[in-house]
SEBA-734792 format. One record per residue (C-alpha): x, y, z; residue in three letters. Coordinates in steps of 0.2 Angstrom, whole numbers, plus 5000, padded with zeros to 4 digits. Layout:
REM residues N
XYZALA...
//
This chain:
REM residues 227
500050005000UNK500650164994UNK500650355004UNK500150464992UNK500750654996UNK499650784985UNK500650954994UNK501351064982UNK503351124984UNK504251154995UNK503351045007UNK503050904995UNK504950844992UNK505250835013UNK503750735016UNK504150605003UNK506050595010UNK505050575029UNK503750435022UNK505450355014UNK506350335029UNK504850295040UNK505150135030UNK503350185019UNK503050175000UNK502850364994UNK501850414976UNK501750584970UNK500050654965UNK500350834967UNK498650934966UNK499151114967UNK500951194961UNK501251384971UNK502051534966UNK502251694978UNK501551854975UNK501852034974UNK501252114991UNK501652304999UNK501852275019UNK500952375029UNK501752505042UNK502552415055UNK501852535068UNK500152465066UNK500752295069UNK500952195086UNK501452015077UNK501651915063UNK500451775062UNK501051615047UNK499751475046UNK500851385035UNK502751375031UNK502451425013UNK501851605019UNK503451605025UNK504451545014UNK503651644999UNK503251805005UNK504851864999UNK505952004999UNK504552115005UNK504452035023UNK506152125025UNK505252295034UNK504552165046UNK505752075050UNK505952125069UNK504052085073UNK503751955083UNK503051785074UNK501551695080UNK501451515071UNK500051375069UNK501251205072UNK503151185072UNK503351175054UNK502751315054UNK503751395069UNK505351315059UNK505351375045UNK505151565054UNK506751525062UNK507751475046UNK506951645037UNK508051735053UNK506151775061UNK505851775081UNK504351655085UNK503651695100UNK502051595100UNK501751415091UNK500051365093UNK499751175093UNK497951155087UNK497451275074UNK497351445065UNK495751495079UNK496551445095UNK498151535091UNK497651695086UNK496451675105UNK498251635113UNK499051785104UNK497751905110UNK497551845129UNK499351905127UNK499052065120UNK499952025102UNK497752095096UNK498652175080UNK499152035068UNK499452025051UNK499251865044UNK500351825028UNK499351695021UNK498851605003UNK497551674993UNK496551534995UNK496451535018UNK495651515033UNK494851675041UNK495651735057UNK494951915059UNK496951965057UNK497552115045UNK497951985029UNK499252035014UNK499151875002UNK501151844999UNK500651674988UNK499451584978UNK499151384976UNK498351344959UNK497751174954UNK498651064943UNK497750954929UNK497650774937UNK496850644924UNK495650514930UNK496650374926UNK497850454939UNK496450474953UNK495850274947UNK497550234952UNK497350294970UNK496150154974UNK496750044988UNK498050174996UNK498050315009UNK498050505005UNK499150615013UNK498050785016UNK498950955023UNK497551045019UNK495751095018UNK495651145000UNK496550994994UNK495350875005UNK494050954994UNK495150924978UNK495350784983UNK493550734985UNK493050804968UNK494150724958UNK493750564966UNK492150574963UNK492050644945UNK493350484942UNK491950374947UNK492950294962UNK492350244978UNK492950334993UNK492850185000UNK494350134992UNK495450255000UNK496150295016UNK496550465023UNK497750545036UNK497350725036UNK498450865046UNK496950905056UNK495250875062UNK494451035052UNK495450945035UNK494650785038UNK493150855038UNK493450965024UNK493850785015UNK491850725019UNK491450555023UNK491350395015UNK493250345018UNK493750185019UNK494750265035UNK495250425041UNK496550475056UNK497050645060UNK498750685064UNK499150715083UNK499950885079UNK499850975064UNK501650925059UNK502450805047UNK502850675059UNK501350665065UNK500650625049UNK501950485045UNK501650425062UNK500050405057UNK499950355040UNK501050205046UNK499950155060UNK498550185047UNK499350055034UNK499849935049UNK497949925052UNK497549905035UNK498649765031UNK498049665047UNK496349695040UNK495549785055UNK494249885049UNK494350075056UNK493350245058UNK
//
């Protein structure tokens, strides 16, 4: 049984090289491929932290994050929080859930003034937003979807566990024929139901996604039937 990663770059390479040493069988079915985009930052007067709900807002906002380099970072998950660090950033609040309860944790701090450098395509926090990138959808044919039958789908989003479920069902393919691992519990529920199984990562991080995507095909080839 195959791990199918659908993340576009820069995320998509890692996770393959974490399901290959986890000992699992990684396939490449990106759904989306993202480019940055041109953004003006606002004043940094007007702005108490920096709040990244993904590591590609950080790593594609570009050269005009460099006015805002001294604010402080709030992050959703240690991915996240890492890739902050590596762009020389100060993270001063990783949040271990998601995008909601970390932006409540900022402001019980008094960080209320956030500017959320997000995709186009995002959650809404109530934060200032500049979008720094876009995620467009790739062409996938339905052979390639057909193909997917009997393995489990790794999801790091909410828009590609509907994707996902579109193409699925426009290809004429049970979701009862695949199994999920989604990064959270609002992006397996994105997905919808019929899965053959669904877990949810522990914590939004890679890891925890191998972790369970292993545990996941363990299950699977024991025959146990899941959620």
């Amino acid at each position: 049984m195959a791990v199918v990663v659908v993340r576009p770059e820069p995320g998509h390479a890692a996770t393959i090289a974490a399901l290959r040493a986890a000992g699992l069988e990684p396939r490449s079915l990106p759904l989306f491929v993202t480019r940055a985009v041109d953004w003006t930052p606002p004043d940094p007067a007007t702005i108490d932290a920096l709040l990244f709900t993904s590591a590609q807002g950080v790593r594609l906002a570009g050269p005009s994050l460099a006015p805002l380099q001294a604010i402080p970072v709030v992050a959703v998950g240690p991915a996240t929080a890492e890739a902050a660090r590596a762009a020389g950033l100060s993270v001063v609040l990783t949040g271990a859930k998601d995008a909601a309860a970390v932006v409540a944790e900022a402001k019980a701090q008094g960080l209320t003034r956030l500017l959320h450098l997000a995709g186009r395509d995002r959650v809404e926090t109530g934060a200032m937003v500049r979008t720094v990138y876009a995620a467009n959808p790739l062409p996938v044919p339905a052979e390639a979807v057909a193909m997917l039958a009997g393995e489990t789908v790794l999801l790091h989003s909410a828009r590609a566990g509907r994707r996902l479920a579109e193409l699925v069902d426009r290809a004429g393919l049970s979701r009862a024929r695949l199994s999920l691992v989604a990064i959270s519990a609002k992006v397996a529920e994105a997905a919808g139901s019929g899965w053959a199984r669904v877990a949810v990562a522990a914590t939004p991080h890679d890891d925890a996604m191998v972790a369970a995507a292993r545990a996941l095909t363990r299950t699977a080839a024991t025959g146990i039937s899941g959620a």
